[in-house]
N, C-alpha and C positions, 0 to 999 in steps of 0.2 A: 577488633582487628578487621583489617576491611580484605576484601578479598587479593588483593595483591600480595599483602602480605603473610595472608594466610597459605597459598601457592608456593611462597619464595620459604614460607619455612616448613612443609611439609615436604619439597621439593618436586611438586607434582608438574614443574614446570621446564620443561628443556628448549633453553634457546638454540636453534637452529638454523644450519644455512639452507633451507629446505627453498628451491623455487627463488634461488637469487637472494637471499639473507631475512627473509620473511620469516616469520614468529611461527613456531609449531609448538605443541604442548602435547604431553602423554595423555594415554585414555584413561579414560574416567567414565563411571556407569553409574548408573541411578544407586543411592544409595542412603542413609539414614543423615550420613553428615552434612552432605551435600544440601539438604532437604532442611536439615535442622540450620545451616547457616545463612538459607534463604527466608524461613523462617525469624532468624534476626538481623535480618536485614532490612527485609519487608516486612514485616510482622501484618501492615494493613488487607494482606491478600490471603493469609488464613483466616479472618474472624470468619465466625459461621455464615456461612453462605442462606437468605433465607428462600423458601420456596417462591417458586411462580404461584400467581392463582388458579385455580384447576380448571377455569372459564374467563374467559375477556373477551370484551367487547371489540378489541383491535389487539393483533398482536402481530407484535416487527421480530422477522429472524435475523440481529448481525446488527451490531451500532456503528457502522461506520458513516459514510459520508452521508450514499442514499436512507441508510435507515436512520441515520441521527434526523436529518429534514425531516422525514417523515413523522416519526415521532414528536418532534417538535408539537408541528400543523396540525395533527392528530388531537393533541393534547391542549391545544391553545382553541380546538375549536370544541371543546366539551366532551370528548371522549376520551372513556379511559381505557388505557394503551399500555400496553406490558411488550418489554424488549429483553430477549434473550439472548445472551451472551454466554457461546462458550469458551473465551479467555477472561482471567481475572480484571477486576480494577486495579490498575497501579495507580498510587497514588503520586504526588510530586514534590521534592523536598529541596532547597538551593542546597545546602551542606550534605545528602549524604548521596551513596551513588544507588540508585532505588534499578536503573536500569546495567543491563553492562554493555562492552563494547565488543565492537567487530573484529577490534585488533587481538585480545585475547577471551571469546565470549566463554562464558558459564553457561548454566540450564536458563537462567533470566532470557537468553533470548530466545529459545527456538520451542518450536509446539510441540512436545513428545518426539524429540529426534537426540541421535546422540552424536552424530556428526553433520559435518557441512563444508562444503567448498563454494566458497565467494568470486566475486571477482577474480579476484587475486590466485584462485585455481591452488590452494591453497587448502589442503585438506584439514579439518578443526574437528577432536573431539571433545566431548564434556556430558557431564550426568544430566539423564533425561528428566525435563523439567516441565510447566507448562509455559514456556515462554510467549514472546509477543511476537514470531514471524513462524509463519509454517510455511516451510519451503515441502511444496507436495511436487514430485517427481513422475514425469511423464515421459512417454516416449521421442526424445528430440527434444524436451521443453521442460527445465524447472521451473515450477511458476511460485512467486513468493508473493504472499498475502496474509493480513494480519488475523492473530488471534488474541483480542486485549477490547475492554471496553472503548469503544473511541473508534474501534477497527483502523484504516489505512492511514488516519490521522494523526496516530501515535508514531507510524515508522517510516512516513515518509520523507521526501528533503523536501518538502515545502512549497514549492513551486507551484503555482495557480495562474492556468495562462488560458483566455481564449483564445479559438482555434479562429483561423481565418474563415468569415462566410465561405469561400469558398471553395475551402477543402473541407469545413462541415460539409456544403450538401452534397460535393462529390460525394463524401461517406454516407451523408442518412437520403438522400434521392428523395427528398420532399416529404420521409414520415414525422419533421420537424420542422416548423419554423425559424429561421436562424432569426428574424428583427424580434421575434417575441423575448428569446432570452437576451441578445443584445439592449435590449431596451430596458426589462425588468426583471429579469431571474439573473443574472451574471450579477448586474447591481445589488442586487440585494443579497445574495452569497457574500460581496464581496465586505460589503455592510456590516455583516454578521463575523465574518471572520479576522475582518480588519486588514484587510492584503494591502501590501503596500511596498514597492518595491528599496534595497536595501539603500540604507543611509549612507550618505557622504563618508562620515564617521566611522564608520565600521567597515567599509570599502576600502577605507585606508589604512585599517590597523593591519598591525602584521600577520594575523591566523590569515586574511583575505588576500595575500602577496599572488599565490596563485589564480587568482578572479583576476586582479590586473594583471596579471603577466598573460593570463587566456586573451583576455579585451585586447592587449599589445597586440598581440599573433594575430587576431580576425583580422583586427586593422588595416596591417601591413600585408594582408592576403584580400584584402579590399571588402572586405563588408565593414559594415557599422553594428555594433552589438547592440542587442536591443536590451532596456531592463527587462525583468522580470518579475511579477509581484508574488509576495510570500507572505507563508501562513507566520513566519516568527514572529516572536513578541520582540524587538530590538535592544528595548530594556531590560530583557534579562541578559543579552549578547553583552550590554552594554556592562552590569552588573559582575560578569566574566571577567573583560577586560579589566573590570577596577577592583578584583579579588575580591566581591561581595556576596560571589556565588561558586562552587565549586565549578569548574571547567566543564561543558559539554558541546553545546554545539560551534562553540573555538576549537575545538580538538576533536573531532573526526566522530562526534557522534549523535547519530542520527536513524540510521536503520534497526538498529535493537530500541531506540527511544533515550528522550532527552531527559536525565531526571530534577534537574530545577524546573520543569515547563515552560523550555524556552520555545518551542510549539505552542503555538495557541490553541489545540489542539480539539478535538470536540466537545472533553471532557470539560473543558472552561466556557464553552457558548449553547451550542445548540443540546447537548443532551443536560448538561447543567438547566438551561433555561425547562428543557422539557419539565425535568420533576420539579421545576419550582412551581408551574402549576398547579399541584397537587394531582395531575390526572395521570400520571403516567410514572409505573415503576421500572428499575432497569434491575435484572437479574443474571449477574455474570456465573460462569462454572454452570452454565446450563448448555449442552450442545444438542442440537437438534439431531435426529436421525433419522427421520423419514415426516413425509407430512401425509394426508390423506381425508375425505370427505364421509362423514356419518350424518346422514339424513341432511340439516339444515345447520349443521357447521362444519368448521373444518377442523380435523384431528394435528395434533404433533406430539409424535411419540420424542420422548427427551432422555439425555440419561444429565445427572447432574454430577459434578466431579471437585473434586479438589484441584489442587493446585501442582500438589504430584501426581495428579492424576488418577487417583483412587478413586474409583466408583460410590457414591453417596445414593446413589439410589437411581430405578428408572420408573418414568409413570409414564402417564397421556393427557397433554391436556385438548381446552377448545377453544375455538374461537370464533365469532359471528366474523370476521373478514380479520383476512389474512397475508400481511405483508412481506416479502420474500426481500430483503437487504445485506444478504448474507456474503456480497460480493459476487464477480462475474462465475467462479468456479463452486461456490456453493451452494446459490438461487439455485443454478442450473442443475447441480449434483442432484437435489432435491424435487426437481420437477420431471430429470429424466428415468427418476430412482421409479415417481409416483407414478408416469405413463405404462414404464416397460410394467410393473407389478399390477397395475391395473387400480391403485390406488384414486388415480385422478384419468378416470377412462376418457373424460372429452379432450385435452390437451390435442394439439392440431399437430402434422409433420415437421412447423417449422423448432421446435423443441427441441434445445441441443443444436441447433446451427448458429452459423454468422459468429465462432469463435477465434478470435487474433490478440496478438502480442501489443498492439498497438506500436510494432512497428522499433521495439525496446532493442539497442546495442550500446554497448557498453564501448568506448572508446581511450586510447592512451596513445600521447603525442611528446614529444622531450621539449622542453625547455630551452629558450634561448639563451639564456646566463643560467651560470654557478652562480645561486643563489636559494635562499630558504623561501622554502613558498607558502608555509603555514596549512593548519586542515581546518579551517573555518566551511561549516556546512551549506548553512544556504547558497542557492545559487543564484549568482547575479544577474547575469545575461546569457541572452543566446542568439544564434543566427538562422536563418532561413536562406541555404541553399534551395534553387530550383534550376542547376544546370545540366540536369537529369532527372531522378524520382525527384520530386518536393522531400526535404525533409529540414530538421532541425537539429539544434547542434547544442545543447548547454554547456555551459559551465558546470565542472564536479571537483568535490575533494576527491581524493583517493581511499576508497573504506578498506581498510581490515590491513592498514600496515603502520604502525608508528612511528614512521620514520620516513625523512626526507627520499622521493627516488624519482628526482630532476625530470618526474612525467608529468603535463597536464593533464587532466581528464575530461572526459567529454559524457555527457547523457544523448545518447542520438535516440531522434524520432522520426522512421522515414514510412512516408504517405504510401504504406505496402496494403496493397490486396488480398495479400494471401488470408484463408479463413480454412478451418478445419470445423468441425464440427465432435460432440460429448456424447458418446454412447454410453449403453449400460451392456456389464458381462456378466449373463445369467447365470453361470458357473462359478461366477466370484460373488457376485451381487455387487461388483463394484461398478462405478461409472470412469470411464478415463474418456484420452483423446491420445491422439498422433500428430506431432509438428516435424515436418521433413527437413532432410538436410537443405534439398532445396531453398526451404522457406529464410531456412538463417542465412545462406550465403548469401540469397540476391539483396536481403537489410546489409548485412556485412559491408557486402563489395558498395552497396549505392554509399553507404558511411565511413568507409575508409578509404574511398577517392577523395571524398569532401577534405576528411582532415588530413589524410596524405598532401593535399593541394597548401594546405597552410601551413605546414610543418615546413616543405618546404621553401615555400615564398617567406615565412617568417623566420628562417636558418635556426632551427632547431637541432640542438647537437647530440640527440639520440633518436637511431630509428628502433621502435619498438618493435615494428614487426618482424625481426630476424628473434626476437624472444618469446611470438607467439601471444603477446600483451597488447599488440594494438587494439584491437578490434575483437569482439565477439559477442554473440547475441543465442549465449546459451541457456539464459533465462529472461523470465520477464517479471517486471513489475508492475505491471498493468495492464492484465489481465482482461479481456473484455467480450461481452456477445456471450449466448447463449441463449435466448430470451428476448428478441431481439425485439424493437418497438415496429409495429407495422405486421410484424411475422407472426412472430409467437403471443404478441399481447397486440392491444389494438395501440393509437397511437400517444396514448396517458397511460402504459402500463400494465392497464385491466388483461390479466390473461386472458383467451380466448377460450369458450367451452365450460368456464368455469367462473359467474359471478361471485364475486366477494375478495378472488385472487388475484393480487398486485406483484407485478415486480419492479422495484423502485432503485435498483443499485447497479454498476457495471455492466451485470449482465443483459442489460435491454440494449444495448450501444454496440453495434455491428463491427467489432474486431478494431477499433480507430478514434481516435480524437482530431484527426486529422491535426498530425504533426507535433502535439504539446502534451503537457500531459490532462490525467482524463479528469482529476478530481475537481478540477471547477466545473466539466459541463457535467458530470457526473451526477456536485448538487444542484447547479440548477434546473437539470432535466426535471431534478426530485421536485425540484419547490412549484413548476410548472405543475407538475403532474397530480402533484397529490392538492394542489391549489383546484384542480379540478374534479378532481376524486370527490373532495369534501365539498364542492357547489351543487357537483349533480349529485348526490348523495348516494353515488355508486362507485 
């Protein structure tokens, strides 16, 4: 029984007109059935979890982009390298649904949470699980980041763009060279991942009606859209279309995860390639909780978990050098955790600053015809407004509604300044931040002139904003800064105050990608950096 219709016959499911006729469903709390039917679903993400080693020679917190590179390099140049992961491996199946979807999610997707409002402003509950997005809540700012082998690989829509030279160095001010990765680190991500922007063929089938109907509107509103390159594999998109794969990224799914692996995801190149060397184990259901220095290594206290979450045990282990990949909000959690306690006492003031959105709104514009516009994921193209802030403008499906609602969507990325900075509270022993109202309206207003400006040039027959859905930038996907290169680490990484301490993920990238998204310069800050990490043997 798969889970639709396990819902439709327990009745756990009420359709509503909740938010303009959007999908709502009863609560649901962690519980044994819940657990047991994910269980037979997945069955691959219960087997026993086996231990980390109690000592390594290198060891990466977080498998996503910067720590899959790292590991890779690590592992290819004779050292052996252990990577900790505290979300599950999922595995990847064409036939059955291994992930679920936005439009009605399960515990498959969220990290130890029982509700969530998406986009769509659309409140969602469901029993607490280990899934693959942890949306962590902040003041002024949900930020969503992955918890899943593979890390941001597994949940995002694909999209791998460099940023223009020249709103790179507006954002990094010379503690990078932009010709080095243009010339070899861009290429060789792009190598490894196989980006390639989307085919003729699949731009014309009908899930992608909406891609062309966007490219119509820039048009007539006078840009030229640009492609865009992606992590998809085509041939499994293509396999969709020809009923040889159960349906995913043609139908609207993508941010809980695609389960044929129509992502090319990390899981299929760089962390794959790592263990085929022999040198380098990956240990998921392991979450880190603090790090810290004993004599001549470095400590990580861990707890190890199941899948529902159950505690399996906590220890400490070591390690001669130690890589921080945990993404921009959990490098940082981790390094601001070890200053304030005194764990890691050399750590410099810039620690905890240079924190942004990368400038993330989320956009909705109506359509020019009655017509079906299909939820085909990848995004094809996008534009470069600079008739005020720089910013960008993609192409999007609409996530979390199954059903036709005559809006285009947009991904905006606008060239924002703003930066906050991750404290820790002694009281709580937590670390957070503050994102002001400020901060969201001036991305807002710079991203809803833009597509206000084409909506109307391209006679679109719904305004969204009298429903409060045009525009908003209440959360982000892309997280960045903390750790920042130049600041906090010198300009490959190396924390300062502390040899053997790298941070190789998000969080060294000062709040911006200027204007795109981050995950291509992300890895090849990685591949630069730890390319020199492993020459000078530090």
């Amino acid at each position: 029984m798969d889970r639709r219709a396990f819902l439709k016959a327990t009745g756990a499911v009420a359709l509503g007109a909740a938010a303009g006729g959007a999908l709502a469903h009863a609560p649901a709390t962690a519980n044994p059935i819940w657990d047991g039917l994910f269980q037979e679903w997945v069955p691959e993400i219960f087997a026993p979890l086996p231990d980390a080693p109690d000592h390594s020679e290198a060891l990466v917190i977080g498998s996503g982009f910067g720590a899959a590179v790292t590991a890779l390099r690590l592992a290819r140049a004779g050292v052996a390298t252990t990577v900790l992961e505290r979300g599950s491996r999922w595995p990847n199946d064409p036939k059955r649904e291994i992930f679920t979807g936005d439009d009605l999610p399960d515990g498959r997707g969220f990290w130890h949470r029982t509700t969530f409002t998406g986009v769509t402003k659309v409140p969602m509950q469901f029993a607490s699980f280990g899934g693959v997005l942890d949306c962590t809540e902040y003041p002024g700012i949900d930020v969503w980041r992955a918890a899943a082998v593979g890390g941001g690989s597994v949940i995002f829509t694909g999209a791998m763009i460099a940023p223009e030279r020249r709103f790179f160095d507006e954002v990094f001010r010379g503690a990078v060279e932009y010709g080095e990765l243009d010339r070899v680190y861009f290429p060789r991500v792009r190598r490894m991942l196989r980006l390639s922007p989307m085919p003729a063929d699949i731009y014309g089938s009908s899930p992608f009606t909406h891609s062309r109907a966007w490219d119509d509107q820039v048009r007539k509103a006078g840009y030229q859209p640009q492609p865009n390159d992606s992590i998809f594999n085509w041939d499994v998109l293509r396999a969709e279309l020809n009923g040889s794969s159960k349906p995913s990224a043609t139908v609207a799914r993508s941010n809980l995860g695609n389960s044929n692996g129509a992502k090319f995801d990390l899981n299929q190149n760089y962390l794959r390639d790592a263990e085929a060397t022999g040198n380098c184990g990956i240990f998921p259901g392991h979450r880190v909780d603090s790090i810290g220095r004993d004599g001549s290594r470095y400590t990580v206290e861990l707890t190890k978990l199941d899948p529902s979450g159950a505690v399996l045990g906590t220890r400490t282990v070591t390690a001669d050098k130690l890589f921080l990949g945990a993404g921009s909000i959990g490098s940082t959690e981790l390094l601001v955790r070890a200053q304030a306690t005194g764990a890691l006492p050399n750590l410099n003031e810039h620690v905890g600053d240079g924190w942004g959105t990368n400038g993330d709104v989320v956009l909705a514009r109506g359509a020019s015809s009655l017509a079906g516009l299909g939820q085909g994921v990848p995004s094809a193209s996008r534009i470069l407004d600079e008739s005020a802030v720089p910013l960008t403008l993609e192409s999007w499906y609409i996530p979390g509604i199954p059903f036709e609602t005559g809006a285009l969507a947009s991904l905006g990325m606008v060239l924002d300044p703003a930066r906050t900075r991750l404290g820790y509270d002694g009281a709580t022993g937590k670390v957070g931040l503050t994102w002001s109202q400020r901060n969201r309206d001036d991305v807002v207003a710079a991203a809803r002139a833009v597509d206000r400006k084409i909506a109307e040039r391209a006679g679109a027959m719904v305004e969204y904003s009298a429903l409060g859905y045009d525009a908003n930038a209440l959360f982000t996907a892309h997280p960045l800064g903390g750790a920042v290169l130049g600041k906090a680490t010198d300009g490959y990484g190396r924390v300062l105050g502390h040899p053997g301490l790298y941070v190789l993920d998000g969080a060294m990238i000062p709040g911006s990608t200027g204007t795109v998204n981050p995950s291509l310069t992300i890895s090849a800050l990685a591949e630069r950096n730890i390319e020199e990490i492993i020459r000078a043997g530090r």
